[in-house]
C-alpha positions as CSV (number, residue, x, y, z in Angstrom):
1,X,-20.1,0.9,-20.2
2,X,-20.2,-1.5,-17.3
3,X,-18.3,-1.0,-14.0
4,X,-18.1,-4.3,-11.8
5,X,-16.6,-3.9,-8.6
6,X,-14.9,-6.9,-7.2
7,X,-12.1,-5.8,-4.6
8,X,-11.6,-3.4,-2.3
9,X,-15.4,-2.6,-2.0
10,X,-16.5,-2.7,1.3
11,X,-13.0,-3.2,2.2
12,X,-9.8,-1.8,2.7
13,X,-7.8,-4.3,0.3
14,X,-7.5,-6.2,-2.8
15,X,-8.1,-3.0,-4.9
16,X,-10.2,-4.8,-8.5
17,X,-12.6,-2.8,-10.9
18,X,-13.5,-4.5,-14.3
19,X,-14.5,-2.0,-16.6
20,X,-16.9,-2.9,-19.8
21,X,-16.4,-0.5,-22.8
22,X,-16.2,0.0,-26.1
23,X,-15.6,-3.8,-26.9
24,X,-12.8,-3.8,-24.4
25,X,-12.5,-5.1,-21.1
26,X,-10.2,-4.2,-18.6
27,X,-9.5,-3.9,-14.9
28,X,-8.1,-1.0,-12.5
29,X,-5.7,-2.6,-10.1
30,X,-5.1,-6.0,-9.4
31,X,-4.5,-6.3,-5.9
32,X,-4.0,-9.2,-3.1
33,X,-6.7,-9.3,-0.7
34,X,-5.3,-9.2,3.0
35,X,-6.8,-10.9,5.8
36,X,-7.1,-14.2,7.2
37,X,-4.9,-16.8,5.9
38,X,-7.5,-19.1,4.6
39,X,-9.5,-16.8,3.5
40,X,-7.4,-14.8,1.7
41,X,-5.9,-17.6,0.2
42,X,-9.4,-18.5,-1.2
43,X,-10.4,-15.0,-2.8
44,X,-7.1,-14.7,-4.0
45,X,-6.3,-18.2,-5.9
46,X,-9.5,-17.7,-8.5
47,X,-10.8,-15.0,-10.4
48,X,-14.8,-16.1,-10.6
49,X,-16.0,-12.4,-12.1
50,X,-14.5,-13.2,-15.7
51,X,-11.9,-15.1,-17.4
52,X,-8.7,-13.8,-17.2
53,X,-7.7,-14.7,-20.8
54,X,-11.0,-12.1,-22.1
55,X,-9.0,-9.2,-19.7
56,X,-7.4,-6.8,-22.6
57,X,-5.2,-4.7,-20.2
58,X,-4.4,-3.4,-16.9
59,X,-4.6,0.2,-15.4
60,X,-2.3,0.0,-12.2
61,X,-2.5,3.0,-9.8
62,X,0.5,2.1,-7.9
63,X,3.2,-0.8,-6.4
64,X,1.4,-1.4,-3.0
65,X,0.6,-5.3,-3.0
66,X,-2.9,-4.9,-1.9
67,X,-3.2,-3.2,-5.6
68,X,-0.3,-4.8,-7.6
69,X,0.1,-8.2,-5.9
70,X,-2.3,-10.6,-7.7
71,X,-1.4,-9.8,-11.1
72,X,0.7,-13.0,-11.2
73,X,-1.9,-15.1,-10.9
74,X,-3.6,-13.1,-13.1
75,X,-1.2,-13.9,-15.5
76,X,-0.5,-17.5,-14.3
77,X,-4.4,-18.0,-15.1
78,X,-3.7,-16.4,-18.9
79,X,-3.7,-13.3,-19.2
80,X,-2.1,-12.1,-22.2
81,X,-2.6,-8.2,-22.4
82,X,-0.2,-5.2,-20.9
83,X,-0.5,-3.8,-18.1
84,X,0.1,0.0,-17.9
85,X,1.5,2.1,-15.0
86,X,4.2,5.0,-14.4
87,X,8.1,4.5,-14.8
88,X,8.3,4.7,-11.1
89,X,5.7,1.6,-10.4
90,X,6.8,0.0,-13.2
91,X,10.4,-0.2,-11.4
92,X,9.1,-1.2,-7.7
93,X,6.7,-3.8,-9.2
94,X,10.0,-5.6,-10.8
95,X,11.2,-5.7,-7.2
96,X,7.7,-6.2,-5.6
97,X,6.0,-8.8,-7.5
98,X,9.0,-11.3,-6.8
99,X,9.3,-10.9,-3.5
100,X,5.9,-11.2,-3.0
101,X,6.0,-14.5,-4.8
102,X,9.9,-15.4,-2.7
103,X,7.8,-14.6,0.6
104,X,4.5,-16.6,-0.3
105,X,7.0,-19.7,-1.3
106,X,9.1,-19.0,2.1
107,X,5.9,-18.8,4.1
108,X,4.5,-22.1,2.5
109,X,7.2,-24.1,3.2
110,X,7.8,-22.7,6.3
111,X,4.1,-23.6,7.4
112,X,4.3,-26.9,5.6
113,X,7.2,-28.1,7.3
114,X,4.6,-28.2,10.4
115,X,1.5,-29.3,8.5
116,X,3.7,-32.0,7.6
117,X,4.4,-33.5,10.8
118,X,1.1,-32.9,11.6
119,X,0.0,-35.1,8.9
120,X,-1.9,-32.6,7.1
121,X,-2.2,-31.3,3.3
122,X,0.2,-29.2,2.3
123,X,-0.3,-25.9,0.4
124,X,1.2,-24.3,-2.5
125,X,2.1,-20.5,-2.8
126,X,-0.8,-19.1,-4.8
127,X,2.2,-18.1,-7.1
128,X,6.0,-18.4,-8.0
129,X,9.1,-16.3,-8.7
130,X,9.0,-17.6,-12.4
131,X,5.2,-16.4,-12.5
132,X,6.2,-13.3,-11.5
133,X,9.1,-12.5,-14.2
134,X,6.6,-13.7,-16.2
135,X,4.4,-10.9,-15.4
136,X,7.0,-8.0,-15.4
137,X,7.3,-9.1,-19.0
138,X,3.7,-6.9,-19.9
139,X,4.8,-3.5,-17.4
140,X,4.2,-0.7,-20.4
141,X,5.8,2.6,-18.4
142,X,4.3,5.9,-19.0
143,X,5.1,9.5,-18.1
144,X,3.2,11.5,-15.6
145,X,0.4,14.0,-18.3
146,X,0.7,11.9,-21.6
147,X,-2.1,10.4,-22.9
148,X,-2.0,7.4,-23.9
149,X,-4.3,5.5,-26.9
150,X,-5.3,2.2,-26.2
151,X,-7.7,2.4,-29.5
152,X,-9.7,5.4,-31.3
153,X,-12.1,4.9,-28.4
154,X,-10.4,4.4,-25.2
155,X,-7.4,6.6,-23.9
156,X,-6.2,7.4,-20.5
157,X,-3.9,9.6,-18.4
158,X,-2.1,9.9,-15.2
159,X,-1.5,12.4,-12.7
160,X,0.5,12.3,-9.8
161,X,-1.6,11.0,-6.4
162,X,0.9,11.6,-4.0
163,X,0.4,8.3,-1.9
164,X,4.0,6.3,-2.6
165,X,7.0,6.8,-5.5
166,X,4.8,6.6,-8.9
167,X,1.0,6.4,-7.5
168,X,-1.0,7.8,-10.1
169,X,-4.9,9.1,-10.6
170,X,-5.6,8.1,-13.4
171,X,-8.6,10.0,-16.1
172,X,-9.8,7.5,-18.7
173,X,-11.9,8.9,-21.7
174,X,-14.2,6.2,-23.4
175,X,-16.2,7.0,-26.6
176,X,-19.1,4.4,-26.8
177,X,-22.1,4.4,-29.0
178,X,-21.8,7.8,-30.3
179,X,-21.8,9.1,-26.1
180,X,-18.4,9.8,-24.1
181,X,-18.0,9.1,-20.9
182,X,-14.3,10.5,-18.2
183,X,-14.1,8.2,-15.4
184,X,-11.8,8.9,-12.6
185,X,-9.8,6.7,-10.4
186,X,-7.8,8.2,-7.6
187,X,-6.2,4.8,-6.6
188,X,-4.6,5.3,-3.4
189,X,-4.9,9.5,-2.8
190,X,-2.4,10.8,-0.7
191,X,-1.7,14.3,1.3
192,X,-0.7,17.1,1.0
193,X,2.2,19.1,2.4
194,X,4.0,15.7,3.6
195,X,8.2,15.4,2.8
196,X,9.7,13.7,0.0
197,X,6.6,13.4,-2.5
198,X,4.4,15.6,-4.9
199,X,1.2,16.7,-3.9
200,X,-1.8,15.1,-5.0
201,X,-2.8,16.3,-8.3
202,X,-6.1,17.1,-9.6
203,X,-7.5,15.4,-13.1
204,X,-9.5,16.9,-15.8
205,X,-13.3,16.8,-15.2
206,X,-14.6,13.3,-15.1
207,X,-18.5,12.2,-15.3
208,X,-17.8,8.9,-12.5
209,X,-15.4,9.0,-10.3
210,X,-13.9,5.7,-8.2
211,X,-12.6,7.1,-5.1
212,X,-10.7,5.7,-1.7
213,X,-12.1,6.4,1.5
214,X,-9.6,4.4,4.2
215,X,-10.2,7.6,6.7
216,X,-13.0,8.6,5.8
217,X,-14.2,9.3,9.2
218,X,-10.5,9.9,10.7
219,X,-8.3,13.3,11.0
220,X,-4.2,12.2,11.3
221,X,-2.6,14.2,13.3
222,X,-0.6,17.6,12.5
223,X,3.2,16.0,11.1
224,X,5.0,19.1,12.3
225,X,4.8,17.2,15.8
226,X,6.1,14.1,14.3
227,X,9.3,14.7,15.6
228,X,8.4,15.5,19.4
229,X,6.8,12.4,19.2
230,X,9.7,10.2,17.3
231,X,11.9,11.9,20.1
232,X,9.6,10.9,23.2
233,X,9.3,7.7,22.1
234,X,12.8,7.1,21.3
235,X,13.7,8.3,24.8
236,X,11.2,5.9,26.2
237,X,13.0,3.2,24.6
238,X,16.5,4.2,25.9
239,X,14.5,4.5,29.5
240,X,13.7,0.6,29.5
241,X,16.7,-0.7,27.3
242,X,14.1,-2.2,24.9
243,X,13.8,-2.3,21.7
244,X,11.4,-0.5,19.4
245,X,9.7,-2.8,16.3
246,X,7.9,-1.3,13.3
247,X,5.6,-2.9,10.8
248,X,6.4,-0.4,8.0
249,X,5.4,-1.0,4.3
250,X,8.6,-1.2,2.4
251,X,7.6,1.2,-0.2
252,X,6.9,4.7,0.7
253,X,6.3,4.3,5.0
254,X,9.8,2.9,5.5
255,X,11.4,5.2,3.0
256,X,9.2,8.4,5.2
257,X,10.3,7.1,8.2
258,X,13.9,6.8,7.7
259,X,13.9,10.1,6.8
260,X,12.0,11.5,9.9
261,X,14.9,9.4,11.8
262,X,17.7,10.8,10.0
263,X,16.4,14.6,10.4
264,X,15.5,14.0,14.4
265,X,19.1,12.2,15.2
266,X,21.2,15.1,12.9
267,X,19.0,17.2,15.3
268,X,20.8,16.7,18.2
269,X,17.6,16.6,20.2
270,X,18.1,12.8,21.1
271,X,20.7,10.2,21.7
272,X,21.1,8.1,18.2
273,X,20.7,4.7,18.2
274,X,21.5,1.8,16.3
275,X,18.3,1.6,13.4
276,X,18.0,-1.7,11.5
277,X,15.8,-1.7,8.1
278,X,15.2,-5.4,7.6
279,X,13.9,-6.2,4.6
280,X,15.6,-6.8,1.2
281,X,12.6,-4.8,-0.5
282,X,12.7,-2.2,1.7
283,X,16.8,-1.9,0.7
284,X,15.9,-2.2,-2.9
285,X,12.7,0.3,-3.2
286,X,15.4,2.9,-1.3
287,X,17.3,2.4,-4.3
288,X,14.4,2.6,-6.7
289,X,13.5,5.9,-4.9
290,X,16.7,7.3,-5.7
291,X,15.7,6.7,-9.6
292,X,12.7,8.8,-9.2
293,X,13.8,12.2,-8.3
294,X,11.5,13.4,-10.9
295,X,8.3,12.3,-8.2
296,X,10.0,14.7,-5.8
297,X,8.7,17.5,-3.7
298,X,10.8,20.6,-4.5
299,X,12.1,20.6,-1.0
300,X,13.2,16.8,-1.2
301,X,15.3,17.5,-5.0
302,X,16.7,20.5,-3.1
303,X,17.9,18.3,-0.6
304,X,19.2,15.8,-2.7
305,X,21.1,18.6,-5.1
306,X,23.1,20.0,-1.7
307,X,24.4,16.1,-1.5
308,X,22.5,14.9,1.6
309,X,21.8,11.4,2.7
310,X,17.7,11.9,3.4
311,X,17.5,8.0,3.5
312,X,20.4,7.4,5.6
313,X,22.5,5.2,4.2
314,X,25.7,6.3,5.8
315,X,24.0,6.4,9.6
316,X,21.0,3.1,8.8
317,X,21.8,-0.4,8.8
318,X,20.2,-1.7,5.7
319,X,19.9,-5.5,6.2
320,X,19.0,-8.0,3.3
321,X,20.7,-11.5,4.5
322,X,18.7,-13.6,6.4
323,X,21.4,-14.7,9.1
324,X,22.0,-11.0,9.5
325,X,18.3,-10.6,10.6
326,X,18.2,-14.0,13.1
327,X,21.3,-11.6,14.5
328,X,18.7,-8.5,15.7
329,X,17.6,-11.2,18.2
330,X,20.1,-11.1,19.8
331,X,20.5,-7.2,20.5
332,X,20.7,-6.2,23.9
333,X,21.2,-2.8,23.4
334,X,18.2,-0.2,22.4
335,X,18.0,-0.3,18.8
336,X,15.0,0.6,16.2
337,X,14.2,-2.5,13.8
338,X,11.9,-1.3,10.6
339,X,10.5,-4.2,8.8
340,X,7.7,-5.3,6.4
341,X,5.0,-6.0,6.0
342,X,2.6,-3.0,7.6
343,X,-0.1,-4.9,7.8
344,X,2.2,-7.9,9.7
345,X,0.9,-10.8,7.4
346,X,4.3,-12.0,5.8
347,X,7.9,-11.3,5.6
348,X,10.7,-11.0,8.9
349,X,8.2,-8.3,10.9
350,X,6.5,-11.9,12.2
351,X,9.9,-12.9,13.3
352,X,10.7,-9.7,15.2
353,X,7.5,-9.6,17.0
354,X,7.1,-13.0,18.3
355,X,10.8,-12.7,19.6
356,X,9.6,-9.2,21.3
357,X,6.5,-8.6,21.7
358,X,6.2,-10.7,25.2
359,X,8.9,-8.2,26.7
360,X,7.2,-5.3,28.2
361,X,10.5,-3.4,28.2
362,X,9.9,-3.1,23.9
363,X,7.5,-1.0,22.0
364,X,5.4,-2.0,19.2
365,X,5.4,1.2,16.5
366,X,2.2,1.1,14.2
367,X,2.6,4.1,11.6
368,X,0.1,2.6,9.3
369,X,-3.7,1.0,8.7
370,X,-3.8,-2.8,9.1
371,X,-7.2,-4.1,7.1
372,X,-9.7,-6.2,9.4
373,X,-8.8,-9.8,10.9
374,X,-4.8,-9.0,10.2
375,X,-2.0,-9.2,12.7
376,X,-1.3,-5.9,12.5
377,X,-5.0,-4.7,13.3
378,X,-5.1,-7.2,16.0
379,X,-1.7,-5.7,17.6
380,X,-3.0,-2.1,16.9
381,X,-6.2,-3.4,19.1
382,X,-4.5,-4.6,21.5
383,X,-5.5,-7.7,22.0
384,X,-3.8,-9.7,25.0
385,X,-2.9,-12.7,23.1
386,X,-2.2,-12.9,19.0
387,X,-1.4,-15.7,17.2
388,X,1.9,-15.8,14.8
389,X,2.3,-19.4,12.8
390,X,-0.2,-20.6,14.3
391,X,1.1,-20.1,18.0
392,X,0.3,-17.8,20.6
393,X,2.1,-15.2,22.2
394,X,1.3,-12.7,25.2
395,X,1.1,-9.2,23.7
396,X,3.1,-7.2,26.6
397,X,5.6,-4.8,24.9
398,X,3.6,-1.3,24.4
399,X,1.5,-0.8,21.3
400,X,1.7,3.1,20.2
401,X,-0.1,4.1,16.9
402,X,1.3,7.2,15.3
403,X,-0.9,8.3,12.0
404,X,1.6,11.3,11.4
405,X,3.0,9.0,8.5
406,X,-0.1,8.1,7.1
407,X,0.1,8.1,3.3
408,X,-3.9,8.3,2.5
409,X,-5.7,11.1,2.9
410,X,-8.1,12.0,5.5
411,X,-11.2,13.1,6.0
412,X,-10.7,16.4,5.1
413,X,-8.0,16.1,2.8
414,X,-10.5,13.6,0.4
415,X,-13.3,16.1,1.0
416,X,-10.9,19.0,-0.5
417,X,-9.6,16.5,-3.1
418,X,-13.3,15.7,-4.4
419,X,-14.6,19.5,-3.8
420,X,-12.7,20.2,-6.8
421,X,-14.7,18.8,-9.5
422,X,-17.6,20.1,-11.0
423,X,-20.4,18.5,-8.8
424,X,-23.3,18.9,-11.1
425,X,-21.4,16.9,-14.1
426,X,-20.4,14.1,-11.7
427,X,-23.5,11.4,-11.9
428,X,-22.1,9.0,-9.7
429,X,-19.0,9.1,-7.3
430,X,-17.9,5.5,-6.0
431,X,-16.4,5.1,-2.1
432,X,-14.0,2.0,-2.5
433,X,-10.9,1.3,-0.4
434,X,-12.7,2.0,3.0
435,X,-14.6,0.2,5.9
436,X,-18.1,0.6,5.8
437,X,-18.1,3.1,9.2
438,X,-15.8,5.1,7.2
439,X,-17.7,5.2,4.1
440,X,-21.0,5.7,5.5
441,X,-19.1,9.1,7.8
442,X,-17.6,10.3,4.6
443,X,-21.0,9.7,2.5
444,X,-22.7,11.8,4.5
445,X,-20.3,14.9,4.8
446,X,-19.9,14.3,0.3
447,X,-23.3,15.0,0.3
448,X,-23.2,18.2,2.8
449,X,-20.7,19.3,0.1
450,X,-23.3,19.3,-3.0
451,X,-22.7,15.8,-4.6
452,X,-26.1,14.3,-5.3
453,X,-24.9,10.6,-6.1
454,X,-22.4,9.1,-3.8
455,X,-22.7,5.2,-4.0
456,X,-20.9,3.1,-2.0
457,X,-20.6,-0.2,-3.7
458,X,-20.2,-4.2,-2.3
459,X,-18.0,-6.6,-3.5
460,X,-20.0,-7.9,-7.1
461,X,-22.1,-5.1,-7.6
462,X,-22.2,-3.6,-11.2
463,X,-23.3,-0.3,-12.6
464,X,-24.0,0.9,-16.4
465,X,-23.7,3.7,-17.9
């Protein structure tokens, strides 16, 4: 068995892993690499490693587009095989997938319209609506604990991770050559004792183990004082009259956050004012959560038996028409406006912040991690000046970072994740999904812990087994 890593190593996006086994090959994730334009555009567009058409299936951990988001072009470039993930991911991919593909062709043309005049060569969206519904066509949903047979040597499983609606470790058994080998992928891993979703679950004892390591070196604050916080904040805003802006993922951090809004305005503790979640996604993964009930924490399907509104839909202002969003400019009036993408590389968020973020009255809400060289890292840095299509702007609203919301695990949530296994029988455990200060931190403290192999791989590198 071969294990080629080829994104999210050394990294915090474009989740890949090409497994060789058993006459199969096949790859964990699929994900869009984040990060500058042009270079993103460049790892994205090809797949060097192997030939797309040899790929047998996909193992998808979860919706989030730095792990679903290139399977398009995966299949645009021939792949024929199915790609296997939960019912839950299965559902947000349908709505995922194309608009990722509507926002890449909206952002094209949209940039093109200035490279034109400019005199320059135009691109093309690395991939279409079409090639997307092309794609949902190979989705294979599968229930939480069954295992599933790809052949008499290869089977898998998934348990629930925790991170977003349907993320899933998965525990793959390979027989090869008369020797068997359980390799572990945790995907995204998320935390425990958060609202709305599942715990993460533990899988049956593996021999490798592929793990994330985005905070590897971080601790995120306690969430019980996420409301003080959403409240002080809030009131800052009414304070200035200005307006508060948050990048938000449309799957899982918006969902989480319009429930922390709901619970702190039906508190009393705070004047309401008008929210806005702008983003047709976001409005549809709402929906898809409301599917789902069966990824619920038992608190949230209490909630949700008793008749309650968690994701406010009776108090929010779910927006989906683009003339309604050009509208939000104009707001005079305090108002929250939640829109995608976190990480602030496509979508309306660009729109919101270059019409506010010179206006020192508004705040500028980060409530997630932005990868390296994206606008959302450079906004959560600070800088003084950040460039949005290709013009600058003068970063004067306040940036505050809130990690209560934080879907990954941290430092010591991973470290109790992995502390679970049976460290002598682990020969290799793999740090992917992290920046290489917060591998080399987490490493360290893995190998405090008893592991006697932790590896932290770079993009190419291969291992067999």
């Amino acid at each position: 068995m071969q294990i080629k890593f080829i994104g999210a190593a050394g990294t915090v996006t474009g989740s890949m892993h090409l497994i060789e086994a058993a006459g199969k090959k096949f790859l964990l994730d699929c994900g869009l690499y984040q990060g500058k334009r042009k270079l993103a555009y460049e790892i994205n567009k090809n797949f060097p490693e192997f030939d797309p058409k040899e790929i047998d299936f996909v193992i998808l951990s979860h919706a989030h587009i730095d792990h679903s988001g290139n399977l398009p072009s995966l299949v645009k470039k021939g792949f024929k095989g199915e790609i296997y993930s939960t019912f839950a991911t299965r559902d947000l991919c349908q709505i995922m997938l194309i608009d990722s593909a509507h926002i890449q062709e909206k952002d094209v043309q949209f940039v093109n319209k200035k490279r034109a005049k400019q005199g320059k060569n135009l691109f093309e969206p690395l991939y279409t609506q079409a090639d997307a519904g092309e794609t949902l066509k190979r989705f294979v949903g599968l229930n939480y604990y069954h295992t599933f047979r790809i052949d008499s040597n290869i089977s898998f499983s998934f348990v629930d991770a925790g991170h977003i609606l349907g993320s899933a470790v998965t525990h793959i058994e390979i027989n090869e050559n008369g020797k068997r080998i359980n390799l572990g992928f945790t995907g995204d891993l998320g935390r425990p004792n958060l609202p709305i979703l599942k715990d993460p679950e533990k899988i049956p004892p593996v021999d490798l183990l592929i793990c994330e390591s985005t905070y590897g070196n971080k601790f995120h604050d306690d969430p019980v004082n996420a409301e003080k916080r959403l409240i002080e904040i809030i009131n800052k805003a009414l304070e200035r009259n200005g307006k508060i802006i948050i990048p938000a993922f449309s799957v899982g951090r918006t969902q989480e956050l319009v429930f922390a809004l709901h619970n702190v305005f039906e508190s009393g503790k705070v004047d309401r004012i008008p929210v806005y979640v702008d983003s047709p996604l976001s409005v549809n993964a709402t929906e898809v959560f409301r599917m789902h009930p069966e990824c619920f924490d038992n608190d949230t399907a209490k909630y949700l038996l008793e008749n309650k509104d968690p994701f406010g839909f009776n108090q929010l202002h779910y927006i989906t028409e683009t003339e309604e969003s050009k509208k939000l400019n104009e707001l005079k009036e305090p108002a929250i406006i939640i829109s995608s993408s976190g990480m602030c590389e496509a979508g309306r968020i660009q729109h919101h912040l270059l019409n506010n973020i010179e206006d020192p009255k508004n705040i500028v809400l980060i409530v997630g991690y932005s990868a390296q060289h994206t606008l959302g890292r450079r906004i959560t840095e600070r800088e003084p000046e950040v460039k949005i299509f290709g013009d600058v702007y003068k970063l004067n609203a306040e940036v505050i970072v809130l990690d209560f919301f934080s879907a990954h695990a941290d430092q010591k949530e991973l470290l109790d994740y992995c502390n679970q296994f049976d460290k002598s029988r682990i020969q290799n455990l793999f740090l992917v999904h992290g920046e290489s200060e917060h591998q080399s931190v987490l490493k360290d403290k893995l190998i405090e812990i008893g592991f006697n192999n932790v590896t932290i791989p770079q993009k190419g590198d291969d291992f067999n087994y």
